[in-house]
C-alpha positions as CSV (number, residue, x, y, z in Angstrom):
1,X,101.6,53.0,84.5
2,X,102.0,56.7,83.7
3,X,101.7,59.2,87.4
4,X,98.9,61.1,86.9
5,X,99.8,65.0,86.4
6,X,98.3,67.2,88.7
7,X,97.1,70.2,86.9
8,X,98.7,73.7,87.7
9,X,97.0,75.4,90.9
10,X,94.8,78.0,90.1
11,X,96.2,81.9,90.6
12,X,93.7,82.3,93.6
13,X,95.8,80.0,95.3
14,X,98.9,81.1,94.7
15,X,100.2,83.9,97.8
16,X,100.4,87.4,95.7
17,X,104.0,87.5,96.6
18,X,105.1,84.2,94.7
19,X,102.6,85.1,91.7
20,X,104.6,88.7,91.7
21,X,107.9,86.7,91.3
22,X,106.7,84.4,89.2
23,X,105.4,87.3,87.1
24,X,108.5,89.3,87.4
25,X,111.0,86.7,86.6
26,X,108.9,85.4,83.1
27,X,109.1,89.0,82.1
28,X,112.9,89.2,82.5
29,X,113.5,86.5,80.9
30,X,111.1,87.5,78.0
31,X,112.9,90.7,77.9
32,X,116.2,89.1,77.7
33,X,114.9,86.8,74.6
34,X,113.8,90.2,72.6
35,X,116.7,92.0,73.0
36,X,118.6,88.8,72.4
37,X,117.3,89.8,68.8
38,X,116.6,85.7,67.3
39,X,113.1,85.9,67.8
40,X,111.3,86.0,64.5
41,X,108.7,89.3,64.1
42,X,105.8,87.8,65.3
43,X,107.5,85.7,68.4
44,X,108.7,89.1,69.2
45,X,105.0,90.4,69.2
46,X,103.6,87.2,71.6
47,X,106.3,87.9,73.8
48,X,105.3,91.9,73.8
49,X,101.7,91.1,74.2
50,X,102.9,88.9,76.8
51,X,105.2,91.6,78.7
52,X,102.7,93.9,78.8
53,X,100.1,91.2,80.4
54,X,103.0,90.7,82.8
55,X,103.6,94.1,83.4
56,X,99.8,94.9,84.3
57,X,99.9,92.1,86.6
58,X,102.9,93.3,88.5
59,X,101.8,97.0,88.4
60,X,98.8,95.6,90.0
61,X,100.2,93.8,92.3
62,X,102.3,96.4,93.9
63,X,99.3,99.1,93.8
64,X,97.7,96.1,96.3
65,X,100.4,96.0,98.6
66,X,100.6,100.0,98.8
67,X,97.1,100.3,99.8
68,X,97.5,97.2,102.4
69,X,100.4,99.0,103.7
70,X,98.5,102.6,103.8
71,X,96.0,100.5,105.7
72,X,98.4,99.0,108.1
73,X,99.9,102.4,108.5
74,X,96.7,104.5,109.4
75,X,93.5,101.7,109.8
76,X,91.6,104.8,110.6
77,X,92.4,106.9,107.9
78,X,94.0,105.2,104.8
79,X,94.3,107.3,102.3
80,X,96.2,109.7,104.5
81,X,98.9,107.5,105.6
82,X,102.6,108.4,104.9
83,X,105.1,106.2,103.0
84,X,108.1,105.4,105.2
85,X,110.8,107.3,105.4
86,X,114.4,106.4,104.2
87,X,116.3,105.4,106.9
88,X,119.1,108.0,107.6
89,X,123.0,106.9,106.9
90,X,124.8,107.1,109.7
């Protein structure tokens, strides 16, 4: 008797971090298949309309973790927290 397949876990429960990579690593790799150049004209159009669903999602993503890191930085005040600072080379 066939297991049963478990159906993919919804994006809710997914930690941002892993659905960033996950995002990140389907858009390289669709970005390597259209500059491969085999993809027929309208592959190459699913995989853009793809990409730039990925790309929102990631762009997203990061504008999250800014603002929890400008809240981590100043609770008080936000919006007037400063980035960090590159660390200085000895």
């Amino acid at each position: 008797m066939p297991k049963s397949v478990k159906p993919d876990a919804p994006a809710a429960d997914v930690s941002p971090v892993a659905q960033f990579e996950q995002s990140l690593d389907e858009l390289e790799q669709l970005v390597a298949k259209m500059e491969g150049g085999e993809l027929s004209l309208d592959e190459s159009l699913r995989a853009f309309e793809r990409g730039i669903a990925l790309f929102r999602s990631c762009q997203s993503a990061l504008e999250q973790t800014e603002a929890r890191v400008k809240l981590l930085l100043d609770p008080g005040r936000p919006e007037s927290a400063q980035p960090f600072a590159p660390a200085e080379e000895p």
